[in-house]
MDAnalysis code that builds the backbone (N, CA, C; Angstrom):
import MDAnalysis as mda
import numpy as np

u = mda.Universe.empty(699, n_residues=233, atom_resindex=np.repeat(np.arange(233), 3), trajectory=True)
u.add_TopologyAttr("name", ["N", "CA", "C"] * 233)
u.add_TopologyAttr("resid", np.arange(1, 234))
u.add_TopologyAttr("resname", ["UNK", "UNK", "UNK", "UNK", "UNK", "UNK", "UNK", "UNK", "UNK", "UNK", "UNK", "UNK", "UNK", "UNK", "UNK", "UNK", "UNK", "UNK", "UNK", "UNK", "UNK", "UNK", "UNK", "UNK", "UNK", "UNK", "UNK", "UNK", "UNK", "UNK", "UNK", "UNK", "UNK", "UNK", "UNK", "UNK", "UNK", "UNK", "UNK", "UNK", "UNK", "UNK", "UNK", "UNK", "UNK", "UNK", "UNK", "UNK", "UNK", "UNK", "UNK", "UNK", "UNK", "UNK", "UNK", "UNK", "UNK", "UNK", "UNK", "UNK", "UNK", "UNK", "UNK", "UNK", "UNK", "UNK", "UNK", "UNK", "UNK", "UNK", "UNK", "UNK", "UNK", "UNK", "UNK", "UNK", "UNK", "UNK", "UNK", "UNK", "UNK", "UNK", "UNK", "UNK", "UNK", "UNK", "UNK", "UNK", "UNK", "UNK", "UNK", "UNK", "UNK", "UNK", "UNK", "UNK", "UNK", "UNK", "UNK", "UNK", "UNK", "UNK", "UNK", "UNK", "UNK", "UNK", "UNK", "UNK", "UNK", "UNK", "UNK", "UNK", "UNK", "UNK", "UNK", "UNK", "UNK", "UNK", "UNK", "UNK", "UNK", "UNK", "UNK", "UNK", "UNK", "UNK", "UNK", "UNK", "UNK", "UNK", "UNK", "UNK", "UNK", "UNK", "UNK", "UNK", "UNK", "UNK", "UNK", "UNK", "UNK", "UNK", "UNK", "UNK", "UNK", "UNK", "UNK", "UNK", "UNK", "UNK", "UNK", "UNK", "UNK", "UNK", "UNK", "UNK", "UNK", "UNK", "UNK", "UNK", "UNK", "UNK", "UNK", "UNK", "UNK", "UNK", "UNK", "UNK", "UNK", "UNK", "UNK", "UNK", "UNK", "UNK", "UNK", "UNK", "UNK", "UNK", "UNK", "UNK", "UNK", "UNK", "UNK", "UNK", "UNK", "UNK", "UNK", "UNK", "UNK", "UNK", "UNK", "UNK", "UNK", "UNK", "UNK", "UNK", "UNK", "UNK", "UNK", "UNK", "UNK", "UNK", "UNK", "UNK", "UNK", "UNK", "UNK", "UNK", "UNK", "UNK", "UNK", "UNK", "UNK", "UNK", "UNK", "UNK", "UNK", "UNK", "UNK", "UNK", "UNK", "UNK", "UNK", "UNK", "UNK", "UNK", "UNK", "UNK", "UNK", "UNK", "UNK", "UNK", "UNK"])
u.atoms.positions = np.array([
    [0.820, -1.200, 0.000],
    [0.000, 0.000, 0.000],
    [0.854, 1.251, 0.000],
    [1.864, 1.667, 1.030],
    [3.001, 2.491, 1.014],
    [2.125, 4.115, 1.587],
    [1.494, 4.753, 1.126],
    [0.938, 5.772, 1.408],
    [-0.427, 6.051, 1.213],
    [-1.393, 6.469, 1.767],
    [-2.613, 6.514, 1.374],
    [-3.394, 7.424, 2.873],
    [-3.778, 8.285, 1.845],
    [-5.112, 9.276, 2.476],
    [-6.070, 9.419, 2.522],
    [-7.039, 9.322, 3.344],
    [-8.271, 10.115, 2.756],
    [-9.318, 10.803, 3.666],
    [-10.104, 11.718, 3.153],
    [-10.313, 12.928, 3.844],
    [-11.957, 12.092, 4.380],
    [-12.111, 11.714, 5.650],
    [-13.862, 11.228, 5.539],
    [-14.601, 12.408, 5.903],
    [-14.040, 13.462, 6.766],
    [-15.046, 14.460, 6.764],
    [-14.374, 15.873, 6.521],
    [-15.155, 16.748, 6.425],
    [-14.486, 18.156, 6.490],
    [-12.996, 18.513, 6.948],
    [-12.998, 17.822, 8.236],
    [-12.455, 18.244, 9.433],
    [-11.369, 17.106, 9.827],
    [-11.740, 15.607, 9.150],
    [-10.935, 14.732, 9.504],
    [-10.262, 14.017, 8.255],
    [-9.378, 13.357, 8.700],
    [-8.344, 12.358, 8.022],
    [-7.844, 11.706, 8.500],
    [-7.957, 10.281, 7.984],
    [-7.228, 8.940, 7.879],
    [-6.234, 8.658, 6.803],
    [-5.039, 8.441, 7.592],
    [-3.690, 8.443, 6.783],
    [-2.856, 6.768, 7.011],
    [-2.634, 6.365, 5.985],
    [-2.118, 4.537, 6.100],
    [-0.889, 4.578, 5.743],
    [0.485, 4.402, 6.337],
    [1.262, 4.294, 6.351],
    [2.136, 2.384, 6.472],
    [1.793, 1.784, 5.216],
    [1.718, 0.930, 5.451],
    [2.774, -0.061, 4.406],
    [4.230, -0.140, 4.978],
    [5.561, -0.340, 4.405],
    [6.940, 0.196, 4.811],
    [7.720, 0.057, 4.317],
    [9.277, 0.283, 4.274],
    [9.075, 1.723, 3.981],
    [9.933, 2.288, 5.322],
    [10.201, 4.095, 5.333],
    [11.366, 3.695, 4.033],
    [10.887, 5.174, 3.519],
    [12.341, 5.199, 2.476],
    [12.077, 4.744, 0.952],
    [12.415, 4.925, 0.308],
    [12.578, 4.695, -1.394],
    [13.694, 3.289, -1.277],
    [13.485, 2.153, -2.488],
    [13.783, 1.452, -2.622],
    [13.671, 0.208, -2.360],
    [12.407, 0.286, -1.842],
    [12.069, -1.172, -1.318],
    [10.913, -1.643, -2.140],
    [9.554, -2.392, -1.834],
    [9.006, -2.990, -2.204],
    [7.228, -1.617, -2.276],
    [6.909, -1.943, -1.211],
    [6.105, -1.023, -0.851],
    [6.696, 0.202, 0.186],
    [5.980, 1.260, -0.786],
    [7.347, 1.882, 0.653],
    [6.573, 3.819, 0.999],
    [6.695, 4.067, 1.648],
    [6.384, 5.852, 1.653],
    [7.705, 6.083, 2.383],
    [7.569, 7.584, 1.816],
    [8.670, 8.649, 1.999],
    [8.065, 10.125, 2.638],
    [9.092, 10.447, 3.255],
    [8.857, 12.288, 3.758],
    [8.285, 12.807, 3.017],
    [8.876, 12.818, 1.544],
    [8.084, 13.561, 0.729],
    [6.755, 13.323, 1.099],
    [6.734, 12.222, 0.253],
    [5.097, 11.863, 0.190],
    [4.233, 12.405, 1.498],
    [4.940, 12.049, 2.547],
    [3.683, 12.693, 3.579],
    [3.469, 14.297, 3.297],
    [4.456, 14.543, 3.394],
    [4.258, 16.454, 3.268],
    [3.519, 16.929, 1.713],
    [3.862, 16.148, 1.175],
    [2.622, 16.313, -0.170],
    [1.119, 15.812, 0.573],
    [1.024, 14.855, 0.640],
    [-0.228, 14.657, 0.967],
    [-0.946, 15.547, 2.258],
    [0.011, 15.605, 2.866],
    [-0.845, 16.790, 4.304],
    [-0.962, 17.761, 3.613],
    [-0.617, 18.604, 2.547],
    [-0.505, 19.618, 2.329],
    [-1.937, 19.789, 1.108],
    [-2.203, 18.836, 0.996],
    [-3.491, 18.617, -0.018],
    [-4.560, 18.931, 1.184],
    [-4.489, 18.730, 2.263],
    [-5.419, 18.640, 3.316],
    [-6.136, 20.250, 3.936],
    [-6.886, 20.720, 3.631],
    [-7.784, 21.790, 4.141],
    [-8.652, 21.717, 5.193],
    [-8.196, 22.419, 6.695],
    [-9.630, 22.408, 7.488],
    [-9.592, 21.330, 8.134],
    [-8.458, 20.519, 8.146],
    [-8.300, 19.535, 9.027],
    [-7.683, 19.332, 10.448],
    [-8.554, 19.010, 11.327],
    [-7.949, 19.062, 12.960],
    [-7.916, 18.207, 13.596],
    [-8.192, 17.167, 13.066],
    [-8.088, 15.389, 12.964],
    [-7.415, 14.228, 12.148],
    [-6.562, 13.897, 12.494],
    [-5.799, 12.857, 11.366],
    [-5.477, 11.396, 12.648],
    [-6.192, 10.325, 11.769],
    [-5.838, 9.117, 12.464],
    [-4.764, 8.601, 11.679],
    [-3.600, 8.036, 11.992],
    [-2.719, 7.601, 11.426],
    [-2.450, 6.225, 11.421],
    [-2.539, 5.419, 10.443],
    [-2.754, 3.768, 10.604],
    [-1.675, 3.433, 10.208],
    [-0.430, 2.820, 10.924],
    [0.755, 2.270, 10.886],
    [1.320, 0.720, 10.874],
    [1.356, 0.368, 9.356],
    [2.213, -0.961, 9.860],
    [3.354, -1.036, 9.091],
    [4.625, -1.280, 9.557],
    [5.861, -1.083, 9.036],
    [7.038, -2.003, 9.893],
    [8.007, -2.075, 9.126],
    [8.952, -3.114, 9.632],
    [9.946, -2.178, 9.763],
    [9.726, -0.831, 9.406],
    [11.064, 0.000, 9.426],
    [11.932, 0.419, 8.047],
    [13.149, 0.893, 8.019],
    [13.156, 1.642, 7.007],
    [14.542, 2.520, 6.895],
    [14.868, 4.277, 6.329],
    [15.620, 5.103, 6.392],
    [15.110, 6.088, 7.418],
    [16.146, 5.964, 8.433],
    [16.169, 6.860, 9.757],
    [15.695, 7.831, 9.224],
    [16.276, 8.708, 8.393],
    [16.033, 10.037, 8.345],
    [14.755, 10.325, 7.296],
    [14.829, 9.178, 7.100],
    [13.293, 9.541, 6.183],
    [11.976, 9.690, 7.280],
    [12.283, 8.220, 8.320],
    [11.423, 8.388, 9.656],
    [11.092, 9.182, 10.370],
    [12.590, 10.508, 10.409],
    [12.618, 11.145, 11.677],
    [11.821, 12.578, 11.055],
    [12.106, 12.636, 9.327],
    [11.760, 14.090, 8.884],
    [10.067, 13.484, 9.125],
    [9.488, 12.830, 8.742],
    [7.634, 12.128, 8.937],
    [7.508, 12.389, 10.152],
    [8.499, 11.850, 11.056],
    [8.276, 12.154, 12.967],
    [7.701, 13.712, 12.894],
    [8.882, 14.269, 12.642],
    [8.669, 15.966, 12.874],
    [7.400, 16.758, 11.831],
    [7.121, 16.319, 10.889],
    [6.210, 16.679, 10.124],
    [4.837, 16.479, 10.976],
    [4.679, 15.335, 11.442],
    [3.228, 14.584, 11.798],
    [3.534, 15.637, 13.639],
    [4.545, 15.611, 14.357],
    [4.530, 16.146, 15.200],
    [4.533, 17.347, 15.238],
    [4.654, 18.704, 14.502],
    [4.470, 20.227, 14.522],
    [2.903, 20.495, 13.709],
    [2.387, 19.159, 12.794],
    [1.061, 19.433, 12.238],
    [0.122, 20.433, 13.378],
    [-0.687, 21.127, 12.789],
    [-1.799, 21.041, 13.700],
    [-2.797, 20.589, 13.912],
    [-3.213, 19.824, 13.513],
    [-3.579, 18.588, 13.604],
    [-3.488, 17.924, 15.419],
    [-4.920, 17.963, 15.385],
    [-4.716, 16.243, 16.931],
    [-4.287, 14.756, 15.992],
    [-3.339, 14.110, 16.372],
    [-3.008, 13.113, 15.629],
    [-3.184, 11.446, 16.753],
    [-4.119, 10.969, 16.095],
    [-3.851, 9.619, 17.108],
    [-3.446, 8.551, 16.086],
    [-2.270, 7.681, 16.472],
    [-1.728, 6.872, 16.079],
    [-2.485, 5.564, 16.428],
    [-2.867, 4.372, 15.041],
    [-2.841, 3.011, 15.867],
    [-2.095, 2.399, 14.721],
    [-1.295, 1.457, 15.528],
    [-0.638, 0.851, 15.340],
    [-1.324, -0.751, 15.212],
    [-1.344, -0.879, 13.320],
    [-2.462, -2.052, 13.216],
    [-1.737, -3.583, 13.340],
    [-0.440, -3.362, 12.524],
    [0.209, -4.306, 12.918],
    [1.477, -4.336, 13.534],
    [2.551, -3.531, 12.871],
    [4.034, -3.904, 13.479],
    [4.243, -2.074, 13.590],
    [5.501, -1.770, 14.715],
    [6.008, -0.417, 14.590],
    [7.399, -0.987, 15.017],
    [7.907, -1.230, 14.021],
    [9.852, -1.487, 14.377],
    [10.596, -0.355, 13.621],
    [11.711, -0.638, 14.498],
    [12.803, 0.201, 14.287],
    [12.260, 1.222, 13.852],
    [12.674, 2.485, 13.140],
    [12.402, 3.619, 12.918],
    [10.930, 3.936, 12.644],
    [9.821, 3.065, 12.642],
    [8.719, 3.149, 12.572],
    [8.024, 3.289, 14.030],
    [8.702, 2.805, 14.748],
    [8.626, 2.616, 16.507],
    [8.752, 4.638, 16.668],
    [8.876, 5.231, 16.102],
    [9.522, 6.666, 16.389],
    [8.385, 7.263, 15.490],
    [7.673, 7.402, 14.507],
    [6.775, 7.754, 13.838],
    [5.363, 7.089, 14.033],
    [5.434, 6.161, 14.825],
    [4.177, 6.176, 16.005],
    [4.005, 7.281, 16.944],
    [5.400, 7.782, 17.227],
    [5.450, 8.544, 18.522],
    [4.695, 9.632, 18.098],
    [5.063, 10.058, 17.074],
    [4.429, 11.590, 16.517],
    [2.996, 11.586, 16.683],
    [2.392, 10.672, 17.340],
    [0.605, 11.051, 17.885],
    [0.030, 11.560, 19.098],
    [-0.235, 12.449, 18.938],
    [-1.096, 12.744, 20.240],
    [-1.312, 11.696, 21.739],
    [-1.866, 10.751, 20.950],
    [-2.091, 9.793, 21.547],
    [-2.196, 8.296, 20.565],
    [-1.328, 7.028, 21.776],
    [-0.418, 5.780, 20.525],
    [-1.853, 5.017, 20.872],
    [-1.959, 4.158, 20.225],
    [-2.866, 3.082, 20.437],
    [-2.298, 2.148, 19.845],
    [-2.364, 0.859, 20.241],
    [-2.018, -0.236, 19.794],
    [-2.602, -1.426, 19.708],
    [-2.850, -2.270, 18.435],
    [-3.579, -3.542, 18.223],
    [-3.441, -4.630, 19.413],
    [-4.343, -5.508, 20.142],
    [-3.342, -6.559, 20.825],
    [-2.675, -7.418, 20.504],
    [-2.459, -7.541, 19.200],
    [-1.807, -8.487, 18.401],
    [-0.315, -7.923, 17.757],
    [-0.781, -6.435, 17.728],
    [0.682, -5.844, 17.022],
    [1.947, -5.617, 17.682],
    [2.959, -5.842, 17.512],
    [3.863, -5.297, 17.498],
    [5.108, -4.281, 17.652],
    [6.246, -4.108, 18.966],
    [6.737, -3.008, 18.727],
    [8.175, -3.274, 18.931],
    [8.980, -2.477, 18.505],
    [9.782, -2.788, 18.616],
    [11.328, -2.163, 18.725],
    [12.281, -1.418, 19.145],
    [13.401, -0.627, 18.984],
    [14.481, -1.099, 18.866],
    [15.488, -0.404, 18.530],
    [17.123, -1.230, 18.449],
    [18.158, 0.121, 18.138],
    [19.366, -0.549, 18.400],
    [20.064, 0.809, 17.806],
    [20.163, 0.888, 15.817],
    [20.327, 2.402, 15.772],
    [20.337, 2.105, 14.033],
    [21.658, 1.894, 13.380],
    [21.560, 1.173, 12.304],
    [22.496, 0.644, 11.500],
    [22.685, 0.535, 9.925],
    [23.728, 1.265, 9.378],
    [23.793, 1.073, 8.334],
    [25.179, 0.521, 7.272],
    [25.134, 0.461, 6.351],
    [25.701, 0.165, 5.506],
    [27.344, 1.309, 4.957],
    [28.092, 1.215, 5.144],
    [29.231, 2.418, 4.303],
    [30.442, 1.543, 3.635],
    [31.174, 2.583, 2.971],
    [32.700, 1.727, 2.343],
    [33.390, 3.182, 2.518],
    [34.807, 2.660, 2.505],
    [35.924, 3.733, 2.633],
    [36.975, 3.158, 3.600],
    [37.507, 4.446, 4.144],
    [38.723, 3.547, 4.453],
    [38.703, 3.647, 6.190],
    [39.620, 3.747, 7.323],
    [39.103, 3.595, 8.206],
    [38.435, 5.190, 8.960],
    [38.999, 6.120, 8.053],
    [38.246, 7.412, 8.538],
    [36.745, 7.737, 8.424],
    [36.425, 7.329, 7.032],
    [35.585, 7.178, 6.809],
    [34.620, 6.588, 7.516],
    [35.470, 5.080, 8.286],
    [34.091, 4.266, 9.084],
    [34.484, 4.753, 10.398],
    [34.742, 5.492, 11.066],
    [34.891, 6.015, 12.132],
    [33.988, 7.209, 12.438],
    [34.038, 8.446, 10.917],
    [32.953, 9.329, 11.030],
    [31.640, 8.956, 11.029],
    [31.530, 7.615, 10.499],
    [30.134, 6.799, 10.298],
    [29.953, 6.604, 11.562],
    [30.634, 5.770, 12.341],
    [30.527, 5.324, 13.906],
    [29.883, 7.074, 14.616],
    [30.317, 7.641, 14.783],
    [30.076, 8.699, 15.285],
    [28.861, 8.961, 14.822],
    [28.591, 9.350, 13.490],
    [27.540, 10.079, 13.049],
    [26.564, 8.775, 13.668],
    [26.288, 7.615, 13.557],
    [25.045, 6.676, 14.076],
    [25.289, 6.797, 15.386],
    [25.966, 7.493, 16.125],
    [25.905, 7.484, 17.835],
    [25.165, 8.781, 17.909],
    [25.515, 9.829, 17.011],
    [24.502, 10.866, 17.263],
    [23.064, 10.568, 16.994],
    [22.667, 10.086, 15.702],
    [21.362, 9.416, 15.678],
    [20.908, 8.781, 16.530],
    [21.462, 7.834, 17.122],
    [21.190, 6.692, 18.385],
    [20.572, 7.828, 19.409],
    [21.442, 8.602, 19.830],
    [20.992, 9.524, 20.963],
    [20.209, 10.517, 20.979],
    [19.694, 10.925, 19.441],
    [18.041, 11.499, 19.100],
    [17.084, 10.223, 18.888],
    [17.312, 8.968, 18.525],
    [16.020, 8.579, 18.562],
    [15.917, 7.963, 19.975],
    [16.998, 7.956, 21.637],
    [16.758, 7.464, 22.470],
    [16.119, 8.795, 23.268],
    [16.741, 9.630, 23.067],
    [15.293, 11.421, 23.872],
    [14.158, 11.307, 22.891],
    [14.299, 10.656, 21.820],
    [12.195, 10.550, 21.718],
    [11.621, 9.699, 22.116],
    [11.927, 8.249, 22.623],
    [11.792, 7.495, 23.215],
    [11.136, 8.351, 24.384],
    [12.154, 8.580, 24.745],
    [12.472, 9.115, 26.407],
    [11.012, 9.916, 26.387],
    [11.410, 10.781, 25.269],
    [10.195, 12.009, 25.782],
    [8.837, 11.364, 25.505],
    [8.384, 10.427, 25.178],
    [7.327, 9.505, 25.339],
    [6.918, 8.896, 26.482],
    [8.019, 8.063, 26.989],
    [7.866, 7.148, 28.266],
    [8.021, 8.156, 29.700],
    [8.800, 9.028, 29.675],
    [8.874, 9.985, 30.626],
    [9.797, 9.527, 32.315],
    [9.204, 9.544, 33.144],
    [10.245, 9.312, 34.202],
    [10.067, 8.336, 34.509],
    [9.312, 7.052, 34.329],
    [8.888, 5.917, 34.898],
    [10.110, 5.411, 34.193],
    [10.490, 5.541, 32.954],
    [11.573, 4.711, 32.385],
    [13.232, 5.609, 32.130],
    [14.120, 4.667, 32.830],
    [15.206, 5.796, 32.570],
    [16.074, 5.634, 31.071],
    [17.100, 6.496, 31.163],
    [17.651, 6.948, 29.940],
    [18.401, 4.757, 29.476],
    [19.072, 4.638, 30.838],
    [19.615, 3.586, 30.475],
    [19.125, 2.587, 30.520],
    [17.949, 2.661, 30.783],
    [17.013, 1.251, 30.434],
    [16.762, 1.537, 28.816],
    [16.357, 2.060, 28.371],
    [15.884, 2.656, 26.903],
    [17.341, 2.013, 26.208],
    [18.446, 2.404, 26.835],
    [18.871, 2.227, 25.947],
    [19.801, 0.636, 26.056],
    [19.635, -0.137, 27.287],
    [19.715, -1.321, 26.975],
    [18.406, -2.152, 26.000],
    [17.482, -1.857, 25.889],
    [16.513, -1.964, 25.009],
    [17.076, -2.135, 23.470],
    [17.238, -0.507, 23.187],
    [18.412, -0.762, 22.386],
    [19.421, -1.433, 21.685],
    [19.923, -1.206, 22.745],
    [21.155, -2.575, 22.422],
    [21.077, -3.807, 22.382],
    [19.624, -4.397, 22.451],
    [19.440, -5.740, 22.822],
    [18.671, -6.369, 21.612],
    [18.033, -4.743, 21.059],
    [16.737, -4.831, 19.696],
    [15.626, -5.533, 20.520],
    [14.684, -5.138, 21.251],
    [13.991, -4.984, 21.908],
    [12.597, -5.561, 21.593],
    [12.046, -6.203, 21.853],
    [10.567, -6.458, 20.737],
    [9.379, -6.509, 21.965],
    [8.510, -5.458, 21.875],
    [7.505, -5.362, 23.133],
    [6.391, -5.929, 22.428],
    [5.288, -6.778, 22.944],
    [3.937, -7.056, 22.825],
    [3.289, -5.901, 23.107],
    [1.583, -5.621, 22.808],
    [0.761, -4.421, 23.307],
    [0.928, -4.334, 24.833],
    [1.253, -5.202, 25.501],
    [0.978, -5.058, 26.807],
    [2.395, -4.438, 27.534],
    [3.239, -4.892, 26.964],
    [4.703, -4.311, 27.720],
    [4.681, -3.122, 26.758],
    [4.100, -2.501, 25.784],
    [4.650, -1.363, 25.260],
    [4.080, -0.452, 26.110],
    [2.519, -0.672, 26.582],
    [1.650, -0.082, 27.215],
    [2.326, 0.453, 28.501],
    [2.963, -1.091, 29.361],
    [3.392, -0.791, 30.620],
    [4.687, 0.419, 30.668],
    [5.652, 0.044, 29.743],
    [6.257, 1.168, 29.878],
    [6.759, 2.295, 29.190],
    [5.117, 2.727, 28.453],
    [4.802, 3.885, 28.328],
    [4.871, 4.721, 26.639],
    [5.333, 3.183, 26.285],
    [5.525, 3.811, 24.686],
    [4.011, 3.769, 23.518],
    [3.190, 3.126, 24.373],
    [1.706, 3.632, 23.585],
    [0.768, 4.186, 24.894],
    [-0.348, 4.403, 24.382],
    [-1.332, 4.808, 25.564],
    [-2.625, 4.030, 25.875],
    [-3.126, 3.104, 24.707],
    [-3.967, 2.820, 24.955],
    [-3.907, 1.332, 23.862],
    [-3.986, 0.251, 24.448],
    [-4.428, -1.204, 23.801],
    [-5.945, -1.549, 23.076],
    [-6.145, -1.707, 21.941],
    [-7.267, -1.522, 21.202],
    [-7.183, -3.622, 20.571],
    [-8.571, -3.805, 19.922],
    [-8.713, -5.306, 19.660],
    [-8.053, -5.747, 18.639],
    [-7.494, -6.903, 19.072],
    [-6.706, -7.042, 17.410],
    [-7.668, -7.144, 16.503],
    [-6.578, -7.184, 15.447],
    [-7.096, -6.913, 13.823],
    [-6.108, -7.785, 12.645],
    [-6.868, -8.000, 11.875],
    [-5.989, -8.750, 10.458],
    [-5.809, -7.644, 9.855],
    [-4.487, -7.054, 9.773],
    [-4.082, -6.262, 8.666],
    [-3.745, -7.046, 7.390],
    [-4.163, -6.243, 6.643],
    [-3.725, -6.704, 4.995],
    [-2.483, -6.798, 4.485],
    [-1.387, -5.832, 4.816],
    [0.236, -5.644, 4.439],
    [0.701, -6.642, 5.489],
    [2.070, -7.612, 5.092],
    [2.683, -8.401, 6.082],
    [3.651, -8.531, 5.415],
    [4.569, -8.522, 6.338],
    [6.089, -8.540, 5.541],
    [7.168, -9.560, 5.332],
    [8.108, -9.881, 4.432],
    [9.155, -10.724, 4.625],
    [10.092, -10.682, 6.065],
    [9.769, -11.027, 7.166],
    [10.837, -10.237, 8.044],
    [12.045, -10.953, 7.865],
    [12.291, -11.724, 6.771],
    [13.948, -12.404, 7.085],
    [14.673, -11.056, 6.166],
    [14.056, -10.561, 5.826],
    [14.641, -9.620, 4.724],
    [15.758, -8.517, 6.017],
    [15.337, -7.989, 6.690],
    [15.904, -7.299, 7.702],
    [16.804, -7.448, 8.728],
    [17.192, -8.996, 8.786],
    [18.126, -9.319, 9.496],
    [17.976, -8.784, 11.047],
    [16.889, -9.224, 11.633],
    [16.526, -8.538, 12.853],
    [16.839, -9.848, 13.515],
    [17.366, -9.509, 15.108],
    [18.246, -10.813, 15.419],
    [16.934, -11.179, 16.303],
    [15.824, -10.737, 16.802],
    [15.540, -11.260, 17.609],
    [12.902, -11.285, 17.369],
    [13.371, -11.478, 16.204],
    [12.153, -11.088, 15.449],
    [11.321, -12.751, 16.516],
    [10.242, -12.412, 16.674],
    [9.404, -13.628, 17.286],
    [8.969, -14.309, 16.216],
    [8.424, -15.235, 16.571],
    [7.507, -16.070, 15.598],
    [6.188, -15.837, 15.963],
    [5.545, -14.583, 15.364],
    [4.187, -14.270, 15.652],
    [3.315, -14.368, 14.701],
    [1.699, -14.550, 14.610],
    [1.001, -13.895, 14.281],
    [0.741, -13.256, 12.962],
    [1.867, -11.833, 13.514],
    [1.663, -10.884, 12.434],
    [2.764, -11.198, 11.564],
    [3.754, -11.829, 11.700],
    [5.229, -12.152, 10.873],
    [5.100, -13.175, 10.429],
    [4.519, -13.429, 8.650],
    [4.595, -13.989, 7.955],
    [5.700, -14.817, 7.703],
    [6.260, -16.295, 8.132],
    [7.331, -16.981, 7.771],
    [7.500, -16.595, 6.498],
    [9.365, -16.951, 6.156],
    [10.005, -16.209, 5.114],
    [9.563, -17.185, 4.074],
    [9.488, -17.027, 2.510],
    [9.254, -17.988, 1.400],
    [10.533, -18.059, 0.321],
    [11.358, -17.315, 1.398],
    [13.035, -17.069, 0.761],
    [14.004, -17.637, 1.784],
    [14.645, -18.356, 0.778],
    [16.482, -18.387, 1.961],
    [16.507, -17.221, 2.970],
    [17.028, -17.409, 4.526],
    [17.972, -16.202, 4.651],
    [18.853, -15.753, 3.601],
    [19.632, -16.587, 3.305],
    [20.975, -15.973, 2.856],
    [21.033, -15.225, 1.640],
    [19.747, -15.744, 0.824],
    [19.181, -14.778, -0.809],
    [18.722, -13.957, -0.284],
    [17.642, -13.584, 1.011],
    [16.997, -12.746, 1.213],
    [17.778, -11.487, 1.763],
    [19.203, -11.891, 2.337],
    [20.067, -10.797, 2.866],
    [20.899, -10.448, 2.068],
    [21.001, -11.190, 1.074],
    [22.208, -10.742, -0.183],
    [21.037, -10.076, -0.844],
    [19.775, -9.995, -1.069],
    [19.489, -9.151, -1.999],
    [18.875, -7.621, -1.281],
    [19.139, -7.810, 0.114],
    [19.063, -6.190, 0.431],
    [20.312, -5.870, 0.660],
    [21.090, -6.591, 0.599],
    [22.743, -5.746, 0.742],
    [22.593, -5.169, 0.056],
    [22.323, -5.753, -1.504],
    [22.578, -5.325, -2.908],
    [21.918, -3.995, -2.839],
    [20.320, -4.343, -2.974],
    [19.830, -2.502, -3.058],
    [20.437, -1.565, -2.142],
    [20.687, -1.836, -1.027],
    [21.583, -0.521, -0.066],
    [22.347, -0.222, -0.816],
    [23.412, -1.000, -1.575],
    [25.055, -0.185, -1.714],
    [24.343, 0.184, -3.216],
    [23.418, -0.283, -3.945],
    [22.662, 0.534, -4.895],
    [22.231, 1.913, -4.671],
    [21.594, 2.297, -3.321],
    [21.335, 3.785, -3.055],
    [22.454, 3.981, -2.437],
    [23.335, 3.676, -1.689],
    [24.452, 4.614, -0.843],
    [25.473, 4.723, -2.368],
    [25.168, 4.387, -3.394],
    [26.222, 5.026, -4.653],
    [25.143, 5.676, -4.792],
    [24.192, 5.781, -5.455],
    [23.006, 6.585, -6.221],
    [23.512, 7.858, -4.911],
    [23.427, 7.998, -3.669],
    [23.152, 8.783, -2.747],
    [24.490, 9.655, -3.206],
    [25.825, 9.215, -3.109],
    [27.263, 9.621, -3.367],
    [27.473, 9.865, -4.530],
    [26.849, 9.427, -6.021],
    [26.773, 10.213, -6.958],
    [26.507, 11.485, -7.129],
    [24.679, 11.393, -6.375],
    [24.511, 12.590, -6.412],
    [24.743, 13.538, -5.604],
    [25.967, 13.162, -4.269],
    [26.343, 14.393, -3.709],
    [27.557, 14.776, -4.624],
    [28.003, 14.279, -5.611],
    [29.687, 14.433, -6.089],
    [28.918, 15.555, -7.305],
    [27.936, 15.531, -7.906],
    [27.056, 16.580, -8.830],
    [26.308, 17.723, -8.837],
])
């Protein structure tokens, strides 16, 4: 599905966010796309936001975070099936989270792909520790004082996977709603997530690991050249 709007009343909107943050994947929405589509929107002071995603490009996540969070707009998030990794952070951007009892959540630290030599992967190291430590204060500023900085971020480090009920308890949605069969479900071997459950909502893989991770290596170092082309132009 990847992006989809629509206006049911004057005043309101339902927005489906439902795929891979970022360009290059299968089904997928982008920053852009949201800020185009809100921007089609007149007279609106209501937007429900329907989220299922396995995650994606940080910064594609974080510019949607900040978009959906300065809207004016009341925004309530539910979360129909999965909110991992950087999708776990563009839930946050609601007013108020709601979550399926069947769905899904999930955090980790972020990780990507580079080449060069060892300076190069050193400024990389750095630059994902600064990211790490903006998406662990939005965390934070969600869950609030019940949860501290270094619990969040052994979470983190562990790649974390909460049910509705532990996301609830500590504090990263607000309210548990009935499950539901969502329609989008994803390959999760594709992502190399070390600690993915066998649920429900996670469709067993119909691919090798090992094809399924060689062929997202491949598209990454496909956009991190496409990306380095076009900064060299």
């Amino acid at each position: 599905m990847g992006l989809k709007i629509e206006n049911k009343a004057s005043n309101q909107a339902d927005m489906w966010l439902y795929g891979e943050v970022g360009e290059g994947w299968d089904d997928y929405f982008t920053a852009k796309g949201v800020v185009d589509e809100l921007k089609k929107l007149k007279g609106v002071n209501a937007i429900t936001l329907h989220l299922n995603s396995p995650g994606g490009s940080v910064f594609d996540g974080l510019a949607i975070y900040n978009t959906l969070k300065n809207h004016p707009a009341r925004i309530v998030t539910e979360i129909d099936g999965m909110a991992l990794s950087i999708a776990s952070i563009i839930a946050l951007a609601g007013d108020e989270v709601r979550m399926a009892g069947n769905a899904m959540y999930m955090i980790h630290n972020p990780w990507t792909m580079t080449a060069g030599d060892s300076r190069e992967m050193r400024n990389m190291a750095d630059r994902l520790d600064i990211v790490r430590a903006a998406l662990l204060g939005t965390y934070n500023s969600k869950t609030g004082d019940d949860v501290t900085d270094a619990q969040i971020s052994d979470w983190m480090d562990a790649e974390t996977w909460f049910n509705a009920q532990d996301a609830k308890k500590y504090g990263f949605i607000d309210e548990i709603t009935n499950p539901i069969e969502v329609a989008a479900k994803f390959d999760m071997s594709r992502y190399n997530y070390k600690n993915a459950p066998k649920a429900e909502v996670v469709e067993k893989s119909t691919q090798p690991m090992d094809i399924a991770l060689k062929a997202r290596v491949a598209r990454m170092s496909m956009l991190i050249n496409k990306r380095r082309l076009a900064a060299q132009n």
